[in-house]
C-alpha positions as CSV (number, residue, x, y, z in Angstrom):
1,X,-3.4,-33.4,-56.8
2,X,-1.3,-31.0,-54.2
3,X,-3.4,-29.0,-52.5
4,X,-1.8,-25.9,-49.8
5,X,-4.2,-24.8,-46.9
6,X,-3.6,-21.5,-46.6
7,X,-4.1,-20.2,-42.6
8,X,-6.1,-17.2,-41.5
9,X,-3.4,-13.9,-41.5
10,X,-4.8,-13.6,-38.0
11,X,-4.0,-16.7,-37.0
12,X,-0.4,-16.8,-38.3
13,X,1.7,-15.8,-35.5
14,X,-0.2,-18.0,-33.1
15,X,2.2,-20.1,-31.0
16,X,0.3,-22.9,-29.3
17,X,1.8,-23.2,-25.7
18,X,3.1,-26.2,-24.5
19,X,0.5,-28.5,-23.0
20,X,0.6,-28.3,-18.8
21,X,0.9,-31.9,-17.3
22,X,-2.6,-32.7,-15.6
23,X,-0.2,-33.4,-12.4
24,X,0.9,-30.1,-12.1
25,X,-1.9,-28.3,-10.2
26,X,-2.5,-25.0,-8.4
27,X,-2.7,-26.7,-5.4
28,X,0.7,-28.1,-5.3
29,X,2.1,-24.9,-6.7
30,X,0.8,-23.8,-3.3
31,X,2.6,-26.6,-1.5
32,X,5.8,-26.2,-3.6
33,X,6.2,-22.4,-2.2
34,X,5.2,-23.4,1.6
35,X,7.9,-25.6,1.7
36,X,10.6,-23.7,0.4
37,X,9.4,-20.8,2.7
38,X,9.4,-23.2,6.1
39,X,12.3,-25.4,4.9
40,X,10.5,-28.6,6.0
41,X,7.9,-31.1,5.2
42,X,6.7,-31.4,8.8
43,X,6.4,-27.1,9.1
44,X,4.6,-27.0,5.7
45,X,2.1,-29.6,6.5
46,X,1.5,-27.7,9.9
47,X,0.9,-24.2,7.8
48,X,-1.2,-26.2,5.0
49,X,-3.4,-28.1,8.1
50,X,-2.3,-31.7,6.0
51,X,0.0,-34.5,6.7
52,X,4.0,-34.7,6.1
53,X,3.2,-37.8,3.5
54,X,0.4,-35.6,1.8
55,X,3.2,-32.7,1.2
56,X,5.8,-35.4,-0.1
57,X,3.5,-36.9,-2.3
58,X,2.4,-33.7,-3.8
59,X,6.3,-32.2,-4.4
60,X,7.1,-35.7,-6.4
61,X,3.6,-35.8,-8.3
62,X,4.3,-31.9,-9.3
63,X,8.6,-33.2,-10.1
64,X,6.2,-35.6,-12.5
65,X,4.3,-33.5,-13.9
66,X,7.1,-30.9,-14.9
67,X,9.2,-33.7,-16.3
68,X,12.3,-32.6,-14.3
69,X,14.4,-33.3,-11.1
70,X,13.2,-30.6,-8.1
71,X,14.4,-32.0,-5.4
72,X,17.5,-33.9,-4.2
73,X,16.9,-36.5,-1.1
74,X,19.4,-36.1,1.2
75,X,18.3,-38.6,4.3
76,X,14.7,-38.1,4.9
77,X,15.0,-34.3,3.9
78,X,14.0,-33.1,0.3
79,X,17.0,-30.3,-1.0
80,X,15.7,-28.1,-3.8
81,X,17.2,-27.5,-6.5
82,X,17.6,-24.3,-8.6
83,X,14.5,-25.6,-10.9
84,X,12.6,-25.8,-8.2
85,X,13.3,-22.4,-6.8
86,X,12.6,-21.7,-10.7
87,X,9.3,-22.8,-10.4
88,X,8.8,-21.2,-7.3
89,X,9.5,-17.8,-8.8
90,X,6.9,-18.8,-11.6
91,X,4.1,-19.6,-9.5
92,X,3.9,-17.1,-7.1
93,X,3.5,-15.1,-10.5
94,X,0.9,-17.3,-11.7
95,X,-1.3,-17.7,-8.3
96,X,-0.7,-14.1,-7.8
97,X,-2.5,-13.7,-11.3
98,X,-5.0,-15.9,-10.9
99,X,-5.9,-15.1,-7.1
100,X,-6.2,-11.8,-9.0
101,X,-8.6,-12.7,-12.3
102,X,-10.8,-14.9,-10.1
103,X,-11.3,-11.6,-7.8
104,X,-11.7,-9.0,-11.1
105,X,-14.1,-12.1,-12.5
106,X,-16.4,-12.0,-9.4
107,X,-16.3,-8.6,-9.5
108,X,-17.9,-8.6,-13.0
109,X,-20.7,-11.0,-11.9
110,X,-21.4,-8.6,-9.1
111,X,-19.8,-10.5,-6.2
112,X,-17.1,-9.0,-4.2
113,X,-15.5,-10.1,-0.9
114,X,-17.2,-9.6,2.9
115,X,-14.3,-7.3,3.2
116,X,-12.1,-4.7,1.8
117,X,-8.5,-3.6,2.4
118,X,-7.5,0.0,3.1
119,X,-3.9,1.0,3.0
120,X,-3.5,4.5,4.3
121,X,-0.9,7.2,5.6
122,X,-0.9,7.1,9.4
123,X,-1.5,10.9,9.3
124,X,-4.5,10.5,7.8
125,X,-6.0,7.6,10.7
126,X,-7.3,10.4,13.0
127,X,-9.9,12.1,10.6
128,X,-10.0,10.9,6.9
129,X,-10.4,7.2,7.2
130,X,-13.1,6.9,10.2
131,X,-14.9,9.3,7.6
132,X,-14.5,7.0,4.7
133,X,-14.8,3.9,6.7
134,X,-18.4,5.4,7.8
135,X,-19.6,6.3,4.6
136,X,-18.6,2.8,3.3
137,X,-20.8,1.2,6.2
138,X,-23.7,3.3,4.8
139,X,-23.5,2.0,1.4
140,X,-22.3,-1.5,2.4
141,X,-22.9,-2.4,6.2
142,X,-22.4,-6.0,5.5
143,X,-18.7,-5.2,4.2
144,X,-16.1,-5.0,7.2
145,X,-12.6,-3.1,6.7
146,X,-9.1,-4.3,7.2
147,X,-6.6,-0.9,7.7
148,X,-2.9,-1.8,6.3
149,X,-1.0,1.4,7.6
150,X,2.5,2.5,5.7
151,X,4.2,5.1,3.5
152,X,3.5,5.9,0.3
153,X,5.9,3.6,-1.5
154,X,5.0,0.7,1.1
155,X,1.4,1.5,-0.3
156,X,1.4,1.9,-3.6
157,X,4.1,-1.7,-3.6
158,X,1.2,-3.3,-1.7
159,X,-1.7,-2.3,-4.1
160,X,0.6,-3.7,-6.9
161,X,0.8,-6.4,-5.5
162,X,-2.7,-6.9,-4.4
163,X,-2.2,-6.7,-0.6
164,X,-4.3,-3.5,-0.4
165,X,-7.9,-3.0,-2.5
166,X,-6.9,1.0,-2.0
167,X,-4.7,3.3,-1.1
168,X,-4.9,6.4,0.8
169,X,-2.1,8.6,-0.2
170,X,-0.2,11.6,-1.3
171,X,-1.0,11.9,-5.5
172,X,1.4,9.1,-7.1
173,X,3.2,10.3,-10.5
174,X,0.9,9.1,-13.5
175,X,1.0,5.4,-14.2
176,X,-1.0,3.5,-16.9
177,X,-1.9,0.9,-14.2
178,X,-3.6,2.8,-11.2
179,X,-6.0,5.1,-11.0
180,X,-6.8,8.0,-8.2
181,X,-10.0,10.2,-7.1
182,X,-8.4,13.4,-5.5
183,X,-9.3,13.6,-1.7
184,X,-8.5,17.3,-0.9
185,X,-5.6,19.2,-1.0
186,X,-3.3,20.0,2.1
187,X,-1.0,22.8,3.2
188,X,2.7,22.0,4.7
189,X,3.5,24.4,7.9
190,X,6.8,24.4,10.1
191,X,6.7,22.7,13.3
192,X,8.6,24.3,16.7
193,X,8.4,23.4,20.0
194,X,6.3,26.2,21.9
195,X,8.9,28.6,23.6
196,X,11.1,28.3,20.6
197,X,12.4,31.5,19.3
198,X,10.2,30.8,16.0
199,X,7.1,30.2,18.3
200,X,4.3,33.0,17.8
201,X,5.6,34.4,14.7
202,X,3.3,35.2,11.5
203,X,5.0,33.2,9.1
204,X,8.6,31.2,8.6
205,X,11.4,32.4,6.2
206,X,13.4,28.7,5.6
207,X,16.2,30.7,4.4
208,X,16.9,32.0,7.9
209,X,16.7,28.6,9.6
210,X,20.3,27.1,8.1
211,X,21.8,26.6,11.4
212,X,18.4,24.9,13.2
213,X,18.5,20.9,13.8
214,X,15.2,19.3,12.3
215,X,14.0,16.0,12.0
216,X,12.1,14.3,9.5
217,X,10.6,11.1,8.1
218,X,12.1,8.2,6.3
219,X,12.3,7.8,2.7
220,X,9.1,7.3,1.0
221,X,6.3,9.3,2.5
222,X,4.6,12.1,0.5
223,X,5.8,14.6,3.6
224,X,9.4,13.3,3.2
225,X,9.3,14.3,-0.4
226,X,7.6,18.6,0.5
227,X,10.2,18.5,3.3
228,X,13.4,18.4,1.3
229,X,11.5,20.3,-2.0
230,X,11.1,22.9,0.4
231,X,15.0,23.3,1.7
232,X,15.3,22.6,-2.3
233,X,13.7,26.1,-2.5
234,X,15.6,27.9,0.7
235,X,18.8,26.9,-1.4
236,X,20.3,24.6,1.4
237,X,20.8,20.8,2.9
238,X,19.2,21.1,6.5
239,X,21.0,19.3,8.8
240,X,18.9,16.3,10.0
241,X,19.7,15.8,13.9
242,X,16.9,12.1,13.2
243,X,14.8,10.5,11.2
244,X,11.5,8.1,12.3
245,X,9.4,5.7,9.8
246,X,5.7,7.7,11.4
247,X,4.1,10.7,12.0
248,X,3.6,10.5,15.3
249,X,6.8,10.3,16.6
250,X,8.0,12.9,14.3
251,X,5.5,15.3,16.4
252,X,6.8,14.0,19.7
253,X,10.5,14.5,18.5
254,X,9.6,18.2,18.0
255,X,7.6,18.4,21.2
256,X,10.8,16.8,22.7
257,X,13.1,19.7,21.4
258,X,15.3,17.6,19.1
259,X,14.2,19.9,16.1
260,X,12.0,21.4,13.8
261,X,10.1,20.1,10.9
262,X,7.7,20.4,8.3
263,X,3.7,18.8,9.0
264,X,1.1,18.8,6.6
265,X,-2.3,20.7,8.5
266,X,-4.0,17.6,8.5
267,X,-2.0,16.2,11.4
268,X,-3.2,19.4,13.5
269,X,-5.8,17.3,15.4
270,X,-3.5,14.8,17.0
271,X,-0.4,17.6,17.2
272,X,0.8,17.6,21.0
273,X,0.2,20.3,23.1
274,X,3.7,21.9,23.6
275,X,3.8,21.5,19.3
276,X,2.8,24.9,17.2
277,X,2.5,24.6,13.8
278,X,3.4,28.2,12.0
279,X,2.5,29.0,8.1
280,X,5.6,29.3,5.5
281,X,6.4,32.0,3.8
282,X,4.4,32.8,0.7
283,X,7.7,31.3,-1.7
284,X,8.1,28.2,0.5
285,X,4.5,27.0,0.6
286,X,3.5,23.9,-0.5
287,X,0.4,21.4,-0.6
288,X,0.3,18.4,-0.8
289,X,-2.4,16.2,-3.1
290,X,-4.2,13.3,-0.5
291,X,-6.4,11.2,-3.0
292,X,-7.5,7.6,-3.0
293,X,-5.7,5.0,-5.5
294,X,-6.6,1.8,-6.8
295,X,-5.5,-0.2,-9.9
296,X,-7.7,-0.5,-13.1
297,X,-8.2,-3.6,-13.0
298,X,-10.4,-3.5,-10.1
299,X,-12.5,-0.1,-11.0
300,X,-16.0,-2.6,-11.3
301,X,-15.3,-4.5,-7.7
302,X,-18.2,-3.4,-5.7
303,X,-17.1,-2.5,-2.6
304,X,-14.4,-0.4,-4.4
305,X,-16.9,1.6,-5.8
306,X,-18.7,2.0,-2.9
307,X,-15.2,2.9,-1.1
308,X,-15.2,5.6,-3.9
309,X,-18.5,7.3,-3.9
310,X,-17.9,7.6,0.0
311,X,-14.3,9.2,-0.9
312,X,-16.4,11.7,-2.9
313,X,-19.2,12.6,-0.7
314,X,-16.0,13.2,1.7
315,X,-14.2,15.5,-0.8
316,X,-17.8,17.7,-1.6
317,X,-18.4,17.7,1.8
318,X,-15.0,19.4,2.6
319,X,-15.7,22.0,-0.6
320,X,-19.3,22.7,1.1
321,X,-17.9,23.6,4.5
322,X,-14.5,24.9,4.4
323,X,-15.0,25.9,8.1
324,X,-15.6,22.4,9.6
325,X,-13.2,20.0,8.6
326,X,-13.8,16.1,7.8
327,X,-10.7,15.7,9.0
328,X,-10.8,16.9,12.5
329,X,-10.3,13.8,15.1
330,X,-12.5,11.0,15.2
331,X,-12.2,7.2,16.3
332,X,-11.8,4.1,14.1
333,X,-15.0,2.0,13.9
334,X,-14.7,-0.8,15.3
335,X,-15.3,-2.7,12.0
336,X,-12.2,-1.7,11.4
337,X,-9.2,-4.1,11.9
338,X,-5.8,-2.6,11.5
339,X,-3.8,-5.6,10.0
340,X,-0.2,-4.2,10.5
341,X,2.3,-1.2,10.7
342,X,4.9,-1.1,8.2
């Protein structure tokens, strides 16, 4: 007698995946992109703290385990070949994945790191983040905080790609993969150079201002984007006598007479002295939206949701006392370590 198993519907369009050799191994994943990032087997031994012979071993036990040639000796040198930089390009996916589902899985279980990664605008370093970082302290003292400072595209490409826990930054357009708690809102005002024939006056009219040189900030920051919406509005292409990648020295260009700009009103604690910042008239004014972002994945990690219910004891605090501002000047804690300016 014939007999037909039938499968489960669900289960039709099941492909089993291909069985992974036992020899091929996180680990030498690991080793596989060292040594095509230092180009040797005695420098990728140095960065992996293990021996030359350990490294070779584990590049031919992984060319086993894949069932494929990886490497081509040429004298005592090992040349890569375009499958290996194939593989490469696979596992920095997959370790970037699983670095990243062994860090939402803790976060589940109720662990989270001893630390927690802030990326933030560097106009926002002299107010809003010893605020936050303070507030963190008092829900978590025994979490320390590692300050990644950048624009808002360096940020939001560095909490993709999990280099940042959160992001302090101008609002990001809606995506299905991050989420954001609104900081507080921030007016943009036209920056002279005290003495300047636009110095002392009530307001600015950007539709007179078409023969002034200004400066402005690179590409990617939230105040790049207001400056040029603004001159969007006025009807003309300012003529841009430089442009820097921070804040900061935008403000001393201005206090140095190469030009105007525009500043959000945040920055107004750490302005130079011969700097004046002016309102905009009523059809050129703009705000900007400052909020915190992180991505959905990691909405249960604990010390991100400490990190958020300091951002909004900051924001109410703001709304309760419009008249002194959270984000007049203050100092980094020193629990702070700022990893790097980008």
């Amino acid at each position: 007698m014939n007999a037909t198993i039938h499968s489960p519907a669900h289960l039709a369009d099941i492909s089993v995946p291909t069985p992974i050799d036992e020899q091929v191994t996180f680990r030498k994943l690991e080793v596989l992109l060292t040594f095509l990032e230092t180009g040797s087997l005695g420098r990728a031994a140095e960065r992996l703290g293990t021996s030359a012979v350990s490294v070779h071993r584990a590049l031919h036990s992984l060319e086993a385990g894949v069932r494929c040639t990886l490497f081509r000796p040429e004298g005592r040198n090992l040349i890569p070949t375009e499958a290996a930089r194939e593989l490469a390009e696979v596992a920095r996916d997959v370790l970037r994945t699983m670095s990243e589902g062994i860090r939402t899985t803790r976060a589940v279980a109720g662990y989270a790191a001893d630390s927690i990664r802030i990326g933030s605008l560097y106009s926002l370093t002299s107010g809003t983040v010893p605020a936050l970082v303070m507030g963190l302290r008092l829900r978590r003292p025994e979490v320390g905080a590692e300050l990644v400072l950048g624009s808002n595209a360096d940020l939001l490409r560095k909490l993709r790609d999990g280099l940042v826990d959160a992001a302090l930054l101008g609002e990001p357009a809606p995506s299905p993969d991050i989420e954001t708690q609104l900081l507080f809102e921030d007016d943009i005002f036209f920056a002279t150079r005290r003495g300047s024939p636009y110095a002392g006056r009530p307001s600015i009219d950007l539709a007179t201002c078409a023969d002034e040189r200004f400066v402005s900030l690179t590409e990617g920051f939230v105040t790049h984007d207001r400056f040029h919406e603004a001159f969007r509005t006025a009807g003309y292409a300012p003529t841009i006598a430089m442009t820097t990648g921070d804040i900061f020295s935008l403000m001393n260009l201005v206090g140095g007479g190469m030009g105007c700009t525009l500043l959000p009103g945040r920055i107004r604690p750490a302005l130079p002295g011969e700097v004046e910042l002016i309102p905009l008239d009523p059809r050129f004014r703009l705000r900007q939206k400052i909020c915190v972002a992180f991505l959905r994945t990691r909405e249960r990690d604990p010390n991100l949701l400490s990190l958020l219910a300091a951002c909004r004891s900051y924001a109410t605090e703001l709304d309760r006392q419009p008249g002194t501002d959270p984000r007049r000047g203050a100092t980094v804690p020193e629990t702070v370590t700022i990893a790097e300016r980008v």
